[in-house]
Each structure stands twice: as structure tokens, then as C-alpha cells.
C-alpha positions in Angstrom: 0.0 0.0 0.0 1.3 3.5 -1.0 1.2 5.9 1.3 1.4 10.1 1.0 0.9 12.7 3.6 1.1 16.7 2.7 1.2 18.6 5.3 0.4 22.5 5.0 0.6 25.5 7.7 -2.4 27.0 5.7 -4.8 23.8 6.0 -7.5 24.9 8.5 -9.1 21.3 8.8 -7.1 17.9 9.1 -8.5 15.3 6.2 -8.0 12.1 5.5 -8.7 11.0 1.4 -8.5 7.0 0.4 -7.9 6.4 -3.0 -8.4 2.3 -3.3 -10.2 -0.1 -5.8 -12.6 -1.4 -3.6 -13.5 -1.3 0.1 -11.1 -4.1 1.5 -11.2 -5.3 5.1 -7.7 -3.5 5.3 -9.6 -0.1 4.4 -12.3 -0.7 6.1 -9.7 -0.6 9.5 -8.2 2.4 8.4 -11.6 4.5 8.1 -12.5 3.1 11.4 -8.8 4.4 12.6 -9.0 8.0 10.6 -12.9 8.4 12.2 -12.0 7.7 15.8 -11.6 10.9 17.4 -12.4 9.9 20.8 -9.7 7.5 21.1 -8.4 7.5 25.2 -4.7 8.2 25.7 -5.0 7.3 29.4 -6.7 5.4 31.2 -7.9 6.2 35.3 -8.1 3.7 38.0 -8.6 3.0 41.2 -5.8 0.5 43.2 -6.3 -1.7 46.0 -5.5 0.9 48.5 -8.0 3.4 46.7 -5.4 5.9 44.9 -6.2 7.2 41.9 -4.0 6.4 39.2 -3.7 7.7 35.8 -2.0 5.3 33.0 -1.1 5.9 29.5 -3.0 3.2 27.3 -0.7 1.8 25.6 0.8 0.6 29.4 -2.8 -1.3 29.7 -2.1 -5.1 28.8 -5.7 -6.4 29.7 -8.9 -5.2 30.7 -11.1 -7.8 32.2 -14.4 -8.0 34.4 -14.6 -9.8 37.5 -17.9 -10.4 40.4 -19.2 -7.5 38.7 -16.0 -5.2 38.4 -13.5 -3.9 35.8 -9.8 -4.0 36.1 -7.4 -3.0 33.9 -3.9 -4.9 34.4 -0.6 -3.5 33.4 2.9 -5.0 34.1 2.9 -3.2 37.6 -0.9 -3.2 39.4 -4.3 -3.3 38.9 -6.8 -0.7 38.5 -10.5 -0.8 39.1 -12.2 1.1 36.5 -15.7 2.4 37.1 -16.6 2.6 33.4 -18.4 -0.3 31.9 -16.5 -2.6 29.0 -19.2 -1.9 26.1 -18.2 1.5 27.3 -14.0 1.1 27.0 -14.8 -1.1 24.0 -16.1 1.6 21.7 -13.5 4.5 22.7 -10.2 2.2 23.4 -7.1 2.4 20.1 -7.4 0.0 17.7 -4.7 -2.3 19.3 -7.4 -3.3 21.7 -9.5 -6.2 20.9 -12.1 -8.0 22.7 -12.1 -12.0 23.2 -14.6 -12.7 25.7 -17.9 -11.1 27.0 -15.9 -10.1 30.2 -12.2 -9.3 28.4 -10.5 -7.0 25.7 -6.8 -7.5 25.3 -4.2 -5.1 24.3 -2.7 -7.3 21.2 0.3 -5.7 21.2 1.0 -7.6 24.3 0.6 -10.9 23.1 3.2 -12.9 23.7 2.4 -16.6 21.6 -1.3 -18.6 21.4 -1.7 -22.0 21.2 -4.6 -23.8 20.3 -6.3 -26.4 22.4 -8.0 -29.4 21.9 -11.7 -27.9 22.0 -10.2 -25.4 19.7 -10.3 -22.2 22.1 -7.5 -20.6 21.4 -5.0 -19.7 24.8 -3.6 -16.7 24.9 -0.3 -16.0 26.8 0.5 -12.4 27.3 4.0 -11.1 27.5 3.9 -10.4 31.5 3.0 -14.5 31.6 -0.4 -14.3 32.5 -3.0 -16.4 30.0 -6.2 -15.9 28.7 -8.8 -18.1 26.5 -10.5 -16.2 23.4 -14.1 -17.4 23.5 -15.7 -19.0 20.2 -18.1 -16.4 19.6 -15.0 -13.8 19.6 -12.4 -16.1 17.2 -13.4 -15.2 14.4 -12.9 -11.6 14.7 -9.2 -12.3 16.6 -8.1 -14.4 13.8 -9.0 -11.6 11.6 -7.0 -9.3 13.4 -4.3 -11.4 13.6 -4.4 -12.6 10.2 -4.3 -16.1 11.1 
């Protein structure tokens, strides 16, 4: 794929044009990219001792709900969130991804998968914790993955 970017002092409004035979999967993810303006940079948490923390996303390896409650994990605690995950889900970069009704992963912090014998895929993340995708959420990770 050929890319160009111009960049001019005088433009008043940023614009993104797509010049492609047809509307490819590929595309499709770009739009999606180039539309989402409300894309978080960080992320704010509670810890277990009830401070506040604010961490930059891209820190954020998994997001998961537990008895009712979201935590986000990164290499060094755990936050509880107080947003919901459809919530996160829509507003979170495009290196998120979600494989379960109760967890979206950051795939940029995938370390390997595997798959098993009932065909779930396990997930092992790069700080050694593992995950399963569900079946109803394959599809879409394989996609992503291009698997």
C-alpha cells in the first residue's frame, strides 16, 4: 500500500482521502482508525489501596471484568475502573480487541497462542499471565491477527 501525507501551515481542517479499488477489510480498518476521534490516551483507576491512578494506554495489557468489576492490568498493578467494558470497548485504540464477554486484550501484548484441543484458542500475554479467546470472539481475533 502506497502511502502520501502533505502537510500544510495553511490547512485549516485535518483530512483524511482513500484512494483504493474497492473497500477491503484492510480499508475498512483504516476509516475506522481516521474516524475515531475519541480515542483514550489514558486510562484512570482506582488501586487496591483506593489511589487514583492515571496510566497511558498503551501501558494497559488487559482489561477484564470480575464479580461485577472492571480491572485493567498492566505490568505493575491493577486498577479498578468504574466505566463499563461496552463503554471502554467503543472509545479504546485499535490495538485493543475484545475476546470474551468479560475481556478485551491489548494485542500488542501478546506474547504466543496456542490452540487447544476444543479449539479455544490460549492466549499467553508477555507479563505471563494467560487468557482463552471465546468462540463467539475467534473469528474476529483471527482476523486481526491474520491467522
Amino acid at each position: 500500500m502506497k502511502v502520501n501525507c502533505y502537510f500544510n501551515q495553511d490547512e485549516e481542517d485535518e483530512r483524511v482521502e482513500i484512494y483504493a479499488k474497492d473497500a477491503s477489510q484492510k480499508i475498512k480498518e483504516i476509516i475506522a482508525c481516521a474516524e475515531q476521534d475519541e480515542t483514550l490516551t489514558t486510562l484512570t483507576g482506582k488501586n487496591q489501596y483506593q489511589r487514583v491512578f492515571q496510566v497511558p494506554i498503551e501501558e494497559v495489557l488487559q482489561i477484564k471484568a470480575e464479580n461485577k468489576k472492571l480491572y485493567a492490568w498492566t505490568s505493575t498493578q491493577c486498577l479498578h475502573i468504574s466505566k463499563p467494558l461496552y463503554e471502554l470497548e467503543e472509545i479504546l485504540p485499535h490495538y485493543f480487541i475484545r475476546i470474551s464477554k468479560s475481556e478485551i486484550l491489548n494485542i500488542r501484548n501478546i506474547k504466543y497462542l496456542s490452540v487447544g484441543a476444543n479449539g479455544m484458542i490460549h492466549i499467553t500475554l508477555t507479563h505471563g499471565e494467560a487468557t482463552y479467546s471465546s468462540r463467539r470472539y475467534l473469528k474476529k481475533l483471527k482476523a486481526r491477527l491474520k491467522l
